[in-house]
Steps between C-alpha positions, in 0.01 A plus 500: 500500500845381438478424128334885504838633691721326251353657234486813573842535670647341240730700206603149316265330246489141603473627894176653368411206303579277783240709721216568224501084467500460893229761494328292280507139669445615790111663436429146356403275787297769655315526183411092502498517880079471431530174287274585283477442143481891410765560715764248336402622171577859597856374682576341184419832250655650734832316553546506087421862474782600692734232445434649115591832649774408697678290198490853314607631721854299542522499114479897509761502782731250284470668236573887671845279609562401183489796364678782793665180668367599871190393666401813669110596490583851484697461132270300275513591099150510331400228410507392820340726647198462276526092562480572879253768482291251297555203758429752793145612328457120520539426821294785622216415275543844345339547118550371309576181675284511738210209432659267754441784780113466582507101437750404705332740760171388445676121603649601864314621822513874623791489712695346206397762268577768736857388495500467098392857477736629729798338628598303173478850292779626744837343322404520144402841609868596623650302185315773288566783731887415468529492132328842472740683326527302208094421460323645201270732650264520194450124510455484878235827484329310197481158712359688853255662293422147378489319800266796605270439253459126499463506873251768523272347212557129546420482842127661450305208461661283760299339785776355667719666770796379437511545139315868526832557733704339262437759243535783737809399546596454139364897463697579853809368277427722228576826713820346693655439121386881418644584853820326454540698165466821658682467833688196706366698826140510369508127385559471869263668667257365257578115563464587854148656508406200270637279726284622780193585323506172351557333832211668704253412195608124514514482919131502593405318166656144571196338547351633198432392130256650336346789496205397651712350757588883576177574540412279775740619666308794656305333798841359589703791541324851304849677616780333328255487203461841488891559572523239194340685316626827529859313510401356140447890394857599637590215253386647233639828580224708606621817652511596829614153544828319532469351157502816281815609624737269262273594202449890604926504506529306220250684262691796622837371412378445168336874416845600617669264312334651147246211483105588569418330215600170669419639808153547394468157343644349820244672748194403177645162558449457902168557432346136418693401871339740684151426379532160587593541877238792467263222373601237802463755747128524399450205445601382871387794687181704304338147384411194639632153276220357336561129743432625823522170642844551607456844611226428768745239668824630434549664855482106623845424319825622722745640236844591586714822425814507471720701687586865482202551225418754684825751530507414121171634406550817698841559329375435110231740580667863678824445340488722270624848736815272500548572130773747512674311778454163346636613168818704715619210647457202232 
């Protein structure tokens, strides 16, 4: 929380560097809190991805003083914007870096993941957002159509949770780049409906793996699968739910902006994502999985929730006659 705070309040370069790095070591224990072999492999990619990122980072922000003589984030000359741009795509696992994403995912538990899709996005986020005037908006529309892309396709024939949610997330990055091309106020209310839709999907799925693991999940509770499910579809921005608002305003944005070609591409591009939470929804809730071993006993096994799942589930599904307010006040 702190090393968030610091970055984001933050107007000199090493004061953000200083918080990115704290960011960074302190997500790492958490991640080997499990001891497991998987786990400490993931830490590790981890802890060199964004070491790699942060190091650009300071050798952008020396050079930008070099150069103007100041350290302000708000003044930086081109090239380094376009090495921090470049170290910030890395350290959201946006394409084209963006191969370390699902594995070190695939390595942590739920809760853990949860955190590295939301939380940790915040301050590389706001280190984008502050540099916006001086981004190059054709290679930050060409990279969120990217990101779109390789997160809609690549994540179709995944079995696993955490990397199917992994790659939703890489697409979900795709349309806060295009956002944060069009508008500072839209990347805003963008990250925040990700942020929430993201954290009601991962809330009631802590317990689960696999797919199949979903599935048993029905004798045990058929409500918060259902609300899953339906949460999963706000996710991949199927009006009239929370989760088409950002790309309904965005899409928008660009038609006005004298884009539909892009804007068309972008929407073609969703596609792939919302087939495959269209695909887990049926999978969990219109079929049975072929062991059924599980399923007949699963309502034996107390699972816990975590808190609040509930409130959150509501909200990323009937936010969306908030729109005009939402987008008012961000």
């Amino acid at each position: 929380l702190t090393s968030t705070i610091i970055t984001v309040s933050s107007n000199h370069w090493l004061l953000a560097w200083f918080g990115l790095e704290l960011n960074t070591l302190s997500i790492l224990p958490a991640i080997m809190k499990s001891h497991h072999p998987r786990a400490t492999e993931a830490a590790t990619k981890y802890f060199l991805i964004q070491v790699t990122a942060a190091a650009m980072i300071l050798l952008a922000s020396m050079t930008n003083a070099w150069q103007t003589g100041q350290w302000t984030i708000t003044h930086p000359t081109t090239t380094t914007t376009l090495m921090t741009t470049t170290a910030i795509m890395l350290k959201l696992g946006a394409a084209p870096m963006y191969m370390w994403y699902p594995h070190v995912l695939q390595g942590t538990t739920m809760n853990i993941a949860m955190l590295i899709s939301t939380w940790q996005k915040i301050a590389p986020l706001a280190l984008l957002y502050m540099t916006y005037n001086h981004l190059n908006h054709t290679t930050m529309l060409l990279l969120g159509l990217t990101s779109t892309m390789l997160g809609g396709w690549a994540g179709l024939n995944q079995t696993q949770l955490r990397t199917m949610m992994a790659f939703s997330s890489i697409a979900h990055m795709g349309w806060l780049i295009t956002a944060m091309t069009l508008s500072p106020s839209l990347t805003t209310t963008t990250m925040m409906i990700y942020t929430l839709t993201t954290l009601a999907t991962f809330m009631p799925l802590t317990t689960m793996n696999t797919l199949t693991t979903v599935g048993t999940m029905w004798p045990l509770s058929p409500i918060t699968l259902v609300t899953t499910m339906v949460t999963l579809m706000s996710l991949g921005g199927l009006p009239p739910l929370t989760g088409f608002m950002p790309k309904w305003l965005i899409l928008k944005e660009l038609l006005s902006t004298g884009l539909p070609l892009f804007a068309t591409m972008l929407l073609m591009s969703s596609l792939p994502s919302l087939y495959f939470y269209i695909r887990l929804a049926y999978m969990t809730m219109l079929t049975t999985p072929p062991t059924t071993t599980n399923t007949e006993y699963k309502w034996r096994l107390k699972t816990t929730q975590l808190k609040h799942t509930t409130p959150m589930i509501t909200t990323s599904m009937l936010l969306l006659p908030m729109t005009t307010t939402l987008y008012t006040i961000t």
